[in-house]
N, CA and C atoms as an extended XYZ file, in Angstrom:
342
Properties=species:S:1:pos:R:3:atomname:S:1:resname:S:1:resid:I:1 pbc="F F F"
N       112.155      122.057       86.375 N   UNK     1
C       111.211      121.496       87.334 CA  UNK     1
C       110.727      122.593       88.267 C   UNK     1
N       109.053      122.459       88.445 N   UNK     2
C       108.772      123.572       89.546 CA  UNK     2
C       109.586      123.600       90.670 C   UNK     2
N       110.270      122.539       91.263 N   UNK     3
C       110.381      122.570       92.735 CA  UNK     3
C       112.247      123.201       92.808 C   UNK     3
N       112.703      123.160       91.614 N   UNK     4
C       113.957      124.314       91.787 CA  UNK     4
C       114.246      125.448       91.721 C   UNK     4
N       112.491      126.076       91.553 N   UNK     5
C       111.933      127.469       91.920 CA  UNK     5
C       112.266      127.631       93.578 C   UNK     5
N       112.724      128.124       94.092 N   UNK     6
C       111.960      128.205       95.763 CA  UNK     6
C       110.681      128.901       95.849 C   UNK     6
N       110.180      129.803       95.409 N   UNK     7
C       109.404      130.491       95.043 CA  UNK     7
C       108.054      129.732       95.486 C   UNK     7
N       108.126      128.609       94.208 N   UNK     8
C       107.008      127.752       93.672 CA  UNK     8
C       107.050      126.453       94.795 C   UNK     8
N       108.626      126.190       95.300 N   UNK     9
C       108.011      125.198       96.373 CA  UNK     9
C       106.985      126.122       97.670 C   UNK     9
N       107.722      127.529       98.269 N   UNK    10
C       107.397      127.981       99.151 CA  UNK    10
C       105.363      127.953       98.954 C   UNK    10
N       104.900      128.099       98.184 N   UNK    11
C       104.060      128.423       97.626 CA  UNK    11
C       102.924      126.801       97.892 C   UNK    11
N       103.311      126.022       97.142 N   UNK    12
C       103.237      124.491       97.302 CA  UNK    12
C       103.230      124.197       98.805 C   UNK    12
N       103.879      124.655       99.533 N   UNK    13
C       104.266      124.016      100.863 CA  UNK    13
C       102.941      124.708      101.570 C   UNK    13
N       102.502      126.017      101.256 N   UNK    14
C       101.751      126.583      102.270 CA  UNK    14
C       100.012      126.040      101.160 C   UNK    14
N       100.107      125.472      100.655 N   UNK    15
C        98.880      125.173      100.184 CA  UNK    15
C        98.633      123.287      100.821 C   UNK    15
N       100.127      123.022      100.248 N   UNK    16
C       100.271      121.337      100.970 CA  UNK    16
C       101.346      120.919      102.088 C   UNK    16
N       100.423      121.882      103.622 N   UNK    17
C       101.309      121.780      104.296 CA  UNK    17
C       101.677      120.379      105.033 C   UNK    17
N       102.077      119.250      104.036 N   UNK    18
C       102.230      117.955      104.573 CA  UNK    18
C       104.201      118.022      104.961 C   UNK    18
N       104.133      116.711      105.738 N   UNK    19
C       105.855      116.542      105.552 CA  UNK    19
C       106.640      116.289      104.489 C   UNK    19
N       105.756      115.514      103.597 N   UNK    20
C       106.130      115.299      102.133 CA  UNK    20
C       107.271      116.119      101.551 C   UNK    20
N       106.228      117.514      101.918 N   UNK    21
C       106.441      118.401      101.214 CA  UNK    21
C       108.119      119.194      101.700 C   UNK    21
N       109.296      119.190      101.088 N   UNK    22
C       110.249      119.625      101.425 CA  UNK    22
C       111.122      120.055      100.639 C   UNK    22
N       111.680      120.163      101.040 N   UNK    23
C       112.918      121.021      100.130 CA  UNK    23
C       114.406      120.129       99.908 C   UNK    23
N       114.005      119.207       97.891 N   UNK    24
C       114.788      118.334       97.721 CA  UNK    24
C       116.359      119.107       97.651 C   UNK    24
N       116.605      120.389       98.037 N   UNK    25
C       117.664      120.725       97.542 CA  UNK    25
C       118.603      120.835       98.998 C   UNK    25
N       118.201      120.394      100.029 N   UNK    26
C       118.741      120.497      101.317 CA  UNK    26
C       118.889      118.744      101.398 C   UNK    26
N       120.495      118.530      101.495 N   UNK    27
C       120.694      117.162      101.572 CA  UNK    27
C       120.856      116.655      103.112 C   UNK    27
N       120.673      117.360      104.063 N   UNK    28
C       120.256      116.696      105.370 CA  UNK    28
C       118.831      116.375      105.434 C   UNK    28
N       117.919      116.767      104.576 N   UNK    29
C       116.677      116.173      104.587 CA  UNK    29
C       116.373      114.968      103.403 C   UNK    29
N       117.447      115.133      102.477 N   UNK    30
C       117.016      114.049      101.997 CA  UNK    30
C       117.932      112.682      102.417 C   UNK    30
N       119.096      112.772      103.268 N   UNK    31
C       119.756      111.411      103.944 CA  UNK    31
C       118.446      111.516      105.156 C   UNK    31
N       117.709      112.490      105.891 N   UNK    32
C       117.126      111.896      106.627 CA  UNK    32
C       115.653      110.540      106.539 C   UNK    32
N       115.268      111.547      104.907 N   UNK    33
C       114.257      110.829      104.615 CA  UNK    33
C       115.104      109.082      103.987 C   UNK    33
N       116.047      109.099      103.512 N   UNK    34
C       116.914      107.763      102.846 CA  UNK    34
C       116.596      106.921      104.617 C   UNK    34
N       117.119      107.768      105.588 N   UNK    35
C       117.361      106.464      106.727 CA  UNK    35
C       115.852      106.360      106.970 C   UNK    35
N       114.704      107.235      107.057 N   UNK    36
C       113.297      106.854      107.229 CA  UNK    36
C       112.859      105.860      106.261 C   UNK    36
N       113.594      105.968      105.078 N   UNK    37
C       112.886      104.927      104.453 CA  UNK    37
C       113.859      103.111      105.013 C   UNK    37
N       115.263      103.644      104.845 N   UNK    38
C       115.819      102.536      105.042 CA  UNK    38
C       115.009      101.704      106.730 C   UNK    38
N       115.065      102.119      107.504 N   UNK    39
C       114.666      101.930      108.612 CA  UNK    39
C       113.108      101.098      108.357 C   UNK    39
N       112.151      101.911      108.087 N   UNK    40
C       111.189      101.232      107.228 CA  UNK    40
C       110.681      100.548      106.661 C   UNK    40
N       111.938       99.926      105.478 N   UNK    41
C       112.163       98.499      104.962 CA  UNK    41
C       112.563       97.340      105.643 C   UNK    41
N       113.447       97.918      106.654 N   UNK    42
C       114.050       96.834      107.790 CA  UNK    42
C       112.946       96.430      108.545 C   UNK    42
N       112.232       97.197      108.869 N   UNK    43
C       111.368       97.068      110.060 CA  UNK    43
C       110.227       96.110      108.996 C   UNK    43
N       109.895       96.324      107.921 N   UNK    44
C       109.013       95.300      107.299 CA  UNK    44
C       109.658       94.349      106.585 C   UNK    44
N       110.468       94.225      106.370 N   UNK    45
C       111.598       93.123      105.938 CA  UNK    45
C       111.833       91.745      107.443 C   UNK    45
N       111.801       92.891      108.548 N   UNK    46
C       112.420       91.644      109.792 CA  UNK    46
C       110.783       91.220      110.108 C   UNK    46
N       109.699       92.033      109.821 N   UNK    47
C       108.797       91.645      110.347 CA  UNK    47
C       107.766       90.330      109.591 C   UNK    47
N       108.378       91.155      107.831 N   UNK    48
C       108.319       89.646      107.113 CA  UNK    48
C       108.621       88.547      107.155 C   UNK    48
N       109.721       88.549      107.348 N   UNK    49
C       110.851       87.188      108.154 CA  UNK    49
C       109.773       86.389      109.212 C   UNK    49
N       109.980       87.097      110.063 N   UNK    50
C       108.817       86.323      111.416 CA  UNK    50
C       107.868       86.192      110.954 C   UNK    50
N       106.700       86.869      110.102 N   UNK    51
C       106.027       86.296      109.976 CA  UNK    51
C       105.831       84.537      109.171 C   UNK    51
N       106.697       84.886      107.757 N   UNK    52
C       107.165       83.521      107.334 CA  UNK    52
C       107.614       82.913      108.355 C   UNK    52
N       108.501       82.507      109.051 N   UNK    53
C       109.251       81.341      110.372 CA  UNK    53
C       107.969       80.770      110.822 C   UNK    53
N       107.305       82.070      111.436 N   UNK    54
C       105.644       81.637      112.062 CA  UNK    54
C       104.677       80.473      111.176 C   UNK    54
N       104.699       80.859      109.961 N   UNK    55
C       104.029       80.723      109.203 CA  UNK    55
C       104.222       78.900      109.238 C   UNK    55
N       105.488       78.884      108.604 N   UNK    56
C       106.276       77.869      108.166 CA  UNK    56
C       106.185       76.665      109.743 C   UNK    56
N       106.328       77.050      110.738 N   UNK    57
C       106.025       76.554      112.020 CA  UNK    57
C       104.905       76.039      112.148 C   UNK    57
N       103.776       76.824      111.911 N   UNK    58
C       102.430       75.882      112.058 CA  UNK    58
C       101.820       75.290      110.933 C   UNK    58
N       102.669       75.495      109.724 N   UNK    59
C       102.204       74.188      108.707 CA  UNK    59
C       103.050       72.603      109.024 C   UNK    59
N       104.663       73.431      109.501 N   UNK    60
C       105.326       72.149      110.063 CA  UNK    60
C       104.346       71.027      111.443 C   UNK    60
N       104.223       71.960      112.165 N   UNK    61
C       102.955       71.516      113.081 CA  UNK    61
C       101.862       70.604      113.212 C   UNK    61
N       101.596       71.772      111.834 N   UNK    62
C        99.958       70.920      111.590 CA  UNK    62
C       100.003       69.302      111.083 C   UNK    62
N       101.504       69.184      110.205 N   UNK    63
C       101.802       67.854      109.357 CA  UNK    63
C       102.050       66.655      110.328 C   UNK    63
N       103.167       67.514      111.193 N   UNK    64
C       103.531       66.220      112.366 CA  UNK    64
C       102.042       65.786      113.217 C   UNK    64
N       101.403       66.803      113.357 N   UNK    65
C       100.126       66.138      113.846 CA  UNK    65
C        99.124       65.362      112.887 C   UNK    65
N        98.964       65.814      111.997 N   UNK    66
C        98.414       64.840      111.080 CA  UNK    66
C        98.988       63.332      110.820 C   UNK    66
N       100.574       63.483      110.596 N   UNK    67
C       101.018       62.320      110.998 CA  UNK    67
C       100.948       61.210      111.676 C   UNK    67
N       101.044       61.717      113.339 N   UNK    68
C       101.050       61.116      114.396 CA  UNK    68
C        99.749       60.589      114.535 C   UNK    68
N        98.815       61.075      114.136 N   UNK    69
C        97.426       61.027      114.527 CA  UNK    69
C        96.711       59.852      113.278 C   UNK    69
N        97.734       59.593      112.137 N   UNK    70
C        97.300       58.813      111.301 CA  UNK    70
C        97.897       57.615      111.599 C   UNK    70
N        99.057       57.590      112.152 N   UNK    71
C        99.758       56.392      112.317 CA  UNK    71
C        98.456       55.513      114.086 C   UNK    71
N        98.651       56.836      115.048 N   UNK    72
C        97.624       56.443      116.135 CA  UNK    72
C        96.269       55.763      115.948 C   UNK    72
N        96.022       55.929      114.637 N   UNK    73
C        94.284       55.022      114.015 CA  UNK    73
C        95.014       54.143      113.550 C   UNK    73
N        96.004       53.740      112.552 N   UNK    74
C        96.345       52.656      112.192 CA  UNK    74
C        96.719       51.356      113.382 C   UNK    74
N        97.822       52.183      114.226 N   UNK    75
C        97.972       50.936      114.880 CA  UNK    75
C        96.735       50.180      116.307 C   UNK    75
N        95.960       51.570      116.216 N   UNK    76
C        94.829       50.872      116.994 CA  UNK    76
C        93.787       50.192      116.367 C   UNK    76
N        94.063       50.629      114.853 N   UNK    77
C        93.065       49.361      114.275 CA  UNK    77
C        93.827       47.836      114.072 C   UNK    77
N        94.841       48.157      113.728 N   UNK    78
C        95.807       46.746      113.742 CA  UNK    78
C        95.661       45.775      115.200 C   UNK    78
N        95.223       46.736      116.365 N   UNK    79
C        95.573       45.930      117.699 CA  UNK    79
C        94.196       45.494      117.776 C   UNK    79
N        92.978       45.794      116.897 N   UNK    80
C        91.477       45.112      117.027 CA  UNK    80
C        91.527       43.643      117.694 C   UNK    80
N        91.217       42.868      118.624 N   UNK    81
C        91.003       42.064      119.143 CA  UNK    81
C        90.559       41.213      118.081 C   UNK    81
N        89.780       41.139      117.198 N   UNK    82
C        89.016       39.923      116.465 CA  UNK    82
C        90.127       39.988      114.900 C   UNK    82
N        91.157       40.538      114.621 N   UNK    83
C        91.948       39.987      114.056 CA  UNK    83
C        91.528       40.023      112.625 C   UNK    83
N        90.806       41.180      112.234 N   UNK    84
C        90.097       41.222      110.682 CA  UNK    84
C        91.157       42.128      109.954 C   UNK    84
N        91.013       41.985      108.833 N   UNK    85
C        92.034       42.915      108.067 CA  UNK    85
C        91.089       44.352      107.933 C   UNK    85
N        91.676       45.219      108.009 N   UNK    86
C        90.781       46.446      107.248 CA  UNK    86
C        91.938       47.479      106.144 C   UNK    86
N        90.995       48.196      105.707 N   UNK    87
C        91.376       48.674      104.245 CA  UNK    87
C        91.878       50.396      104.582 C   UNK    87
N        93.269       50.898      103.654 N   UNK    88
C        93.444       51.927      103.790 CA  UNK    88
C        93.417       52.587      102.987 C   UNK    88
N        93.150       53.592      102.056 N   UNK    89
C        93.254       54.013      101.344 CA  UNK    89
C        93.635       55.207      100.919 C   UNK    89
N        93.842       55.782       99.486 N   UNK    90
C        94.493       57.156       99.092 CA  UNK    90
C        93.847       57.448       97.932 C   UNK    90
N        93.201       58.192       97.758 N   UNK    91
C        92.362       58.165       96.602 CA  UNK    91
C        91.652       56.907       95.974 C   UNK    91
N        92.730       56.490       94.701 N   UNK    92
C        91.652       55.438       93.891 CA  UNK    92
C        92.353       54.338       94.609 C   UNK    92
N        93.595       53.962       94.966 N   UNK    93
C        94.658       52.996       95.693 CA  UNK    93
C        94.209       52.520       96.965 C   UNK    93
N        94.035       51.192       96.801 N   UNK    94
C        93.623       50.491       98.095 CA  UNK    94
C        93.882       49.651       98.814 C   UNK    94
N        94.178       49.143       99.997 N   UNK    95
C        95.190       48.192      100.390 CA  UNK    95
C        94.688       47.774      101.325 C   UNK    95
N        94.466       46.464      102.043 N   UNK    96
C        93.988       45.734      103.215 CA  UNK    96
C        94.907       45.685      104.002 C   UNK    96
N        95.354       45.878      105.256 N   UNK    97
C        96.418       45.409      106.227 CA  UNK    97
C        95.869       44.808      107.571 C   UNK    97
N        96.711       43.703      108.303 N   UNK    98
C        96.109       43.274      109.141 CA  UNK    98
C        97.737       42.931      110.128 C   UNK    98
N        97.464       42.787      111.120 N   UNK    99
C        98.493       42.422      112.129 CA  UNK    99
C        99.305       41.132      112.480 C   UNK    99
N       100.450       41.398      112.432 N   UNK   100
C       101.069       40.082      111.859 CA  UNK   100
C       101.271       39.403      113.212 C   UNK   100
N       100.671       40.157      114.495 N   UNK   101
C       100.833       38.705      115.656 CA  UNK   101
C        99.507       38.318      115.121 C   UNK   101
N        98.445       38.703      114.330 N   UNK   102
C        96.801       37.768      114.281 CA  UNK   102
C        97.586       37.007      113.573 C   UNK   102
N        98.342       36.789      112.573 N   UNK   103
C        98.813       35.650      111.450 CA  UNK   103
C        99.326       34.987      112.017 C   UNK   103
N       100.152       35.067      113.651 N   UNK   104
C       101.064       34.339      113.783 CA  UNK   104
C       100.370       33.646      114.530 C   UNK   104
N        99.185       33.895      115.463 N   UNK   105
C        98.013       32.746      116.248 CA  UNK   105
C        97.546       32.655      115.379 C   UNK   105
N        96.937       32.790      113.989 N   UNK   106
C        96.310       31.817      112.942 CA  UNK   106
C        96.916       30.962      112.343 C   UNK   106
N        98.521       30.444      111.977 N   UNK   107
C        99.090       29.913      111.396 CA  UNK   107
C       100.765       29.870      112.380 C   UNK   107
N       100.360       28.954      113.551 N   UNK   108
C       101.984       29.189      114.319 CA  UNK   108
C       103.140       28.358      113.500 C   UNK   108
N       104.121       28.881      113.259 N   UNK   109
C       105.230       28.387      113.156 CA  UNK   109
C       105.958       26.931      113.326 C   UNK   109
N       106.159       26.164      112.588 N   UNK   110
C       106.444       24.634      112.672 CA  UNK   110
C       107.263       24.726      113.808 C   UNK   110
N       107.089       23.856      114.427 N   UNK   111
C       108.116       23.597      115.840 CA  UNK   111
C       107.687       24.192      116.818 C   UNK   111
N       106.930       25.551      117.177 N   UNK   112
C       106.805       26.540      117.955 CA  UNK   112
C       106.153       25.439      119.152 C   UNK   112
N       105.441       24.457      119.297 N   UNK   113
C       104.710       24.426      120.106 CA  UNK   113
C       105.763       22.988      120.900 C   UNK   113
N       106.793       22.794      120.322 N   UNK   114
C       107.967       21.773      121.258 CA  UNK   114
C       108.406       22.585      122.597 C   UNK   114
């Protein structure tokens, strides 16, 4: 390999004077470059992490609000004053619901009125 010339690295180095460029045969530079890299990975590894948690947080978010906010139209259509059924649906699936105190002033209960 060229680079177990010194010669040919020295040579290399002054044409590509980057940090890259070093001398694999000195093992304090290559544990330094191991912890630059290790360090490196950590630092985008923990930063991956948070970003997923984040991530995962405002889809959790977004659902409970969608939730809440679907159930909040339902039961204010259920509390409609004039007591009509209306329709919910999910694609092709369709379903009428209506409020079961309107059923219970349309049809009271035998006895209720003793």
């Amino acid at each position: 390999m060229p680079f177990d010339n010194p010669a040919v690295f020295r040579i290399l180095a002054r044409i590509f004077p980057l940090p890259i460029m070093i001398n694999i045969n000195d093992f304090s530079q290559k544990k330094q470059i191991a912890i630059l890299l290790w360090i490196a990975f950590s630092v985008f590894y923990i930063l991956l992490d948070i970003y997923q948690g984040f991530r995962a947080g405002i889809v959790e978010q977004a659902y409970l609000s969608g939730k809440t906010s679907t159930a909040a139209a339902l039961m204010e259509k259920a509390e409609d004053p004039s007591c009509k059924p209306f329709s919910v649906f999910i694609g092709e699936k369709k379903i009428d619901l209506v409020n079961v105190a309107c059923l219970i002033q349309a049809n009271p209960p035998a006895g209720a009125g003793k």
